[in-house]
C-alpha positions in Angstrom: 143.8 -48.4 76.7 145.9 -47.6 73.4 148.6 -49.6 72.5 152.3 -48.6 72.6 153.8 -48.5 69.4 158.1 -47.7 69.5 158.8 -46.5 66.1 162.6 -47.3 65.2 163.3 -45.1 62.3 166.2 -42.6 61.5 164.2 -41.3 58.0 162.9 -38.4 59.2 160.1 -38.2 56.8 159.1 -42.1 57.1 159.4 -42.0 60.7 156.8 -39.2 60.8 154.8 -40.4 58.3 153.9 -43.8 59.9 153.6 -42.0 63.7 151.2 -39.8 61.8 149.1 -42.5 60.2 149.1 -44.4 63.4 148.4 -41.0 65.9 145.2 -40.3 63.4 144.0 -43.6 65.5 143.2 -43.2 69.1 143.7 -46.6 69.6 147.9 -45.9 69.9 150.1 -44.3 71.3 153.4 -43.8 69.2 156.7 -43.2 71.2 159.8 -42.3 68.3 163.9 -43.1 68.5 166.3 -42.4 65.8 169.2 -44.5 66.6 169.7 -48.4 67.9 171.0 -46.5 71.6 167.8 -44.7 71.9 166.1 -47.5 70.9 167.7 -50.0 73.3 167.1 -47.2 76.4 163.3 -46.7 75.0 162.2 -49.7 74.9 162.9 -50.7 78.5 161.7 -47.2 79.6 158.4 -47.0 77.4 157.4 -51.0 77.6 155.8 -51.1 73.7 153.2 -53.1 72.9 155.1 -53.8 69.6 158.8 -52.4 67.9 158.7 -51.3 64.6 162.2 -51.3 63.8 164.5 -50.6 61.3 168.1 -52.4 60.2 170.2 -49.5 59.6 170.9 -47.1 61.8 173.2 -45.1 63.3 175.8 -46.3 65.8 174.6 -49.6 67.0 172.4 -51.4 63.8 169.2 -53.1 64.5 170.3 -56.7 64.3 172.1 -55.6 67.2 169.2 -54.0 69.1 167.0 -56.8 68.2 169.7 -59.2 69.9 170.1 -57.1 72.6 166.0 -57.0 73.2 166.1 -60.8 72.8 168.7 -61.9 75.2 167.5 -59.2 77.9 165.0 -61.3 80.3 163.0 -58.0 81.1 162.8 -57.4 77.8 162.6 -60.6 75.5 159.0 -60.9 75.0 158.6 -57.6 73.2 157.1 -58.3 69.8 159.3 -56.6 67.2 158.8 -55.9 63.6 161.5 -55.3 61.1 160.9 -52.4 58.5 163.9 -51.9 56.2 165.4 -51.8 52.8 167.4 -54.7 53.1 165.5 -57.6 51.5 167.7 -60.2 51.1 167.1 -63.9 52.2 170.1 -64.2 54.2 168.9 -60.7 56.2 165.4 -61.6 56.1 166.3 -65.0 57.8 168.6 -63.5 60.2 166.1 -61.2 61.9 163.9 -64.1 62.1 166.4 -66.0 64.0 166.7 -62.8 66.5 163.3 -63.2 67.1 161.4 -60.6 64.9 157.6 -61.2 64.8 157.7 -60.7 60.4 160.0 -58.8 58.1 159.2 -56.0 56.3 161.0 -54.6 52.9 160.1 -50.9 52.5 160.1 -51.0 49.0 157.5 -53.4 48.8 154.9 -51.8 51.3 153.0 -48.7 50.9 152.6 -46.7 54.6 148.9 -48.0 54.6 149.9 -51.3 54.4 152.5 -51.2 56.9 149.9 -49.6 59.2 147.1 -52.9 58.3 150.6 -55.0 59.4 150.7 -53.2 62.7 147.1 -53.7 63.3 147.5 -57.5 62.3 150.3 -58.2 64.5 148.7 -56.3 67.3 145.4 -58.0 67.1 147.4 -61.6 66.4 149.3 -60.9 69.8 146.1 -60.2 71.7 144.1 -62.8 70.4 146.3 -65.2 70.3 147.4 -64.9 74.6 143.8 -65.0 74.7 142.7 -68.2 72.7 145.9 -69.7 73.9 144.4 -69.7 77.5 140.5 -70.7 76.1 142.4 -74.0 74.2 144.4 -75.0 77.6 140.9 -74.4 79.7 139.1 -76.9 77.1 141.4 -79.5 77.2 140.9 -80.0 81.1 
């Protein structure tokens, strides 16, 4: 079953760029928002397997919608990834504190690495339920 990807992104062209890199796989399936509403409504709607999502937006920002995500019960253990310009350390630890999964500086990533991230992360959050539940089995 392909994984749900919800791609936070109001840059036209990046947005389309990383759903097209990702839709060349079969193994996703990429739903798209433009704005930190949209985003809020699509992520209860669509149920992602991940969030890639970006600081500035329009209307409400992304440190917003990641602290809405995180403080809604239904909604809270959606992983989410931050892709955005701002780099500094204060920002960077602040969407850590929300509860973002990593941090990722545009400028510092090409699209194909930012697609290898995905793929990480997705594999990380699989595997890890999964040895998780093999560790706690062992130990009885």
């Amino acid at each position: 079953m392909p994984k749900k990807i919800l791609i936070v992104e109001d840059d036209r062209f990046l947005r389309e760029l990383i759903s097209k890199k990702l839709d060349a796989e079969e193994e996703y399936n990429i739903v798209q928002a433009v704005d930190g509403e949209s985003a809020i409504k699509k992520i209860g709607e669509e149920d992602p397997d991940l969030v890639l999502l970006d600081l500035i937006l329009p209307g409400i920002d992304g440190f917003e919608v990641l602290s809405r995500v995180k403080n809604n019960p239904e909604l809270m253990d959606t992983p989410v990834v931050i892709l955005s310009n701002l780099g500094q350390k204060e920002e960077v630890d602040k969407g850590l504190e929300l509860g973002a999964i990593d941090f990722l500086i545009k400028a510092h990533f090409t699209p194909g690495e930012i697609i290898k991230k995905i793929k990480k992360v997705l594999k990380e959050q699989v595997d890890g339920g999964e040895n998780k539940e093999t560790e706690e089995n062992e130990e009885e």
